[in-house]
Kinemage of the C-alpha trace (Angstrom):
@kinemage 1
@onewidth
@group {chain A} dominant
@subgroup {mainchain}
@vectorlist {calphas} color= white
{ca unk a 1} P -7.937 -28.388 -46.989
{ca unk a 2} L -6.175 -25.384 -46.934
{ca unk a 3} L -8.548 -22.960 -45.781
{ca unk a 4} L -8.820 -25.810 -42.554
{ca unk a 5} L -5.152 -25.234 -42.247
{ca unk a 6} L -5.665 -21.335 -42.478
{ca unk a 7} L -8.855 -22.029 -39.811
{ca unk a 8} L -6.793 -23.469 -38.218
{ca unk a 9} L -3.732 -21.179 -37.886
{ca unk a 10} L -5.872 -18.484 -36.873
{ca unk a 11} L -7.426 -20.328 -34.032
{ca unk a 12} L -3.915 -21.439 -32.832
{ca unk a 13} L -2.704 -17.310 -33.071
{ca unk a 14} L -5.834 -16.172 -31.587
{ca unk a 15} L -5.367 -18.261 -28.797
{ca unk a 16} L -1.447 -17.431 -28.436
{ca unk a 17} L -2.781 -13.823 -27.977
{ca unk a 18} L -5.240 -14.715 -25.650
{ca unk a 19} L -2.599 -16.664 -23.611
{ca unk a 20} L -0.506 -13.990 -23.648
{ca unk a 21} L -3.458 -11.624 -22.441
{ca unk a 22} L -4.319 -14.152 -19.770
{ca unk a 23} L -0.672 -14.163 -18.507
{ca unk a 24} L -0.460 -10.442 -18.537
{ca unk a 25} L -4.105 -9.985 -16.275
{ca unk a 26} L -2.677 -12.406 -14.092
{ca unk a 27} L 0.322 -10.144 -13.120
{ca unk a 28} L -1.941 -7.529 -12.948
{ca unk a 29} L -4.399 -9.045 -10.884
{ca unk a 30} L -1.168 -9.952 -8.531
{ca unk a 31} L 0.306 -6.594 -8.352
{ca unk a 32} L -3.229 -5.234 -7.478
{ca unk a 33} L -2.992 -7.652 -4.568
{ca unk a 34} L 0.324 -7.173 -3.432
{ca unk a 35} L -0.474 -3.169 -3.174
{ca unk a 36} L -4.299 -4.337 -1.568
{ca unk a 37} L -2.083 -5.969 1.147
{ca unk a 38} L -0.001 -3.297 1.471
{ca unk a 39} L -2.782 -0.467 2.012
{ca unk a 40} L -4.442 -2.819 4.451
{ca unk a 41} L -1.500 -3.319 5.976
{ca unk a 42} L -0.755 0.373 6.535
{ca unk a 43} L -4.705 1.062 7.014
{ca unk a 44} L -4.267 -1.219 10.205
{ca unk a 45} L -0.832 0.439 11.270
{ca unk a 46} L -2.495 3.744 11.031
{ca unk a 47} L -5.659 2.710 12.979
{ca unk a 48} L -3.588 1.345 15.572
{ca unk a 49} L -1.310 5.178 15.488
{ca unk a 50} L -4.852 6.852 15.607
{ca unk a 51} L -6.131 4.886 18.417
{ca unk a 52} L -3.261 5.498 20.700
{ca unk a 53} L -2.777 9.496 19.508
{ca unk a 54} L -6.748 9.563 20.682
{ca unk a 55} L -5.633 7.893 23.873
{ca unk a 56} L -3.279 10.619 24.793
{ca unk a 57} L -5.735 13.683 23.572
{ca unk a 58} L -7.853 12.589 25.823
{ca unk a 59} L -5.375 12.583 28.204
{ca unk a 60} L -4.054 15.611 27.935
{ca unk a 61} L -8.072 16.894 27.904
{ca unk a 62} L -8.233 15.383 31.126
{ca unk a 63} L -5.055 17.089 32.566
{ca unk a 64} L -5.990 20.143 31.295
{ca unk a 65} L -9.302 20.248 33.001
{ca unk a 66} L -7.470 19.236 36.103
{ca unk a 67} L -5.118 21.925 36.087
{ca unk a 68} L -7.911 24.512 34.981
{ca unk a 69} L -9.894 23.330 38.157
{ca unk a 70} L -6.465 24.205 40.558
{ca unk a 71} L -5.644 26.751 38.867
{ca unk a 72} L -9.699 28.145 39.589
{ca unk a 73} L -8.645 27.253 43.037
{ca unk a 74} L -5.915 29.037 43.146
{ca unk a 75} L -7.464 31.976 42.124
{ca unk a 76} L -10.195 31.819 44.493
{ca unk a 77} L -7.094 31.164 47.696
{ca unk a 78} L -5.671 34.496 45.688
{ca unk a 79} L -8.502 36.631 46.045
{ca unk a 80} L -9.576 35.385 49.697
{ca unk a 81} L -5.606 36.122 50.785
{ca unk a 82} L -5.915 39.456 48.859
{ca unk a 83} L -8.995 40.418 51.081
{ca unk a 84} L -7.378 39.215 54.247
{ca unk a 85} L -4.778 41.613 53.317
{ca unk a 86} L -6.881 44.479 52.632
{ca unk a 87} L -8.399 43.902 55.487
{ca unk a 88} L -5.298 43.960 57.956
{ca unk a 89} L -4.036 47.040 56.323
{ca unk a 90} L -7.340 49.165 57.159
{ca unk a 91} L -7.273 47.940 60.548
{ca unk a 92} L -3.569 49.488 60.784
């Protein structure tokens, strides 16, 4: 009888621990969530940031090829001025 009782005891501690374990893996297992939510909620944020920071680059790309092109322009209305010049001062 009393080594049931010891049995018995055992059992009933071994299974105190194991609630206590249980308990304990479960918080775990919830703060593991919480900070999954939280990364995927600042994964999406950032996404959304790098998205919109793409937009504009390729803006500003675009701008800059624009002003590149007038700026060739430019250069070219430069040069054809500078020879119309050159040529009216030989002429005088």
């Amino acid at each position: 009888m009393k080594v049931i009782e010891n049995r018995a005891l055992k059992d009933e501690e071994k299974m105190e621990q194991l609630e206590v374990h249980l308990r304990e893996a479960k918080l775990i297992a919830e703060e593991a969530d919480r900070k999954y939510e939280e990364v995927a909620r600042k994964l999406t944020m950032l996404e959304g940031d790098l998205e919109r920071a793409e937009e504009r680059a390729e803006h500003a790309e675009s701008k800059v090829r624009r002003l590149e092109e007038q700026l060739r322009s430019f250069d070219q209305s430069l040069k054809s001025l500078q020879a119309s010049e050159d040529k009216v001062l030989k002429v005088t």
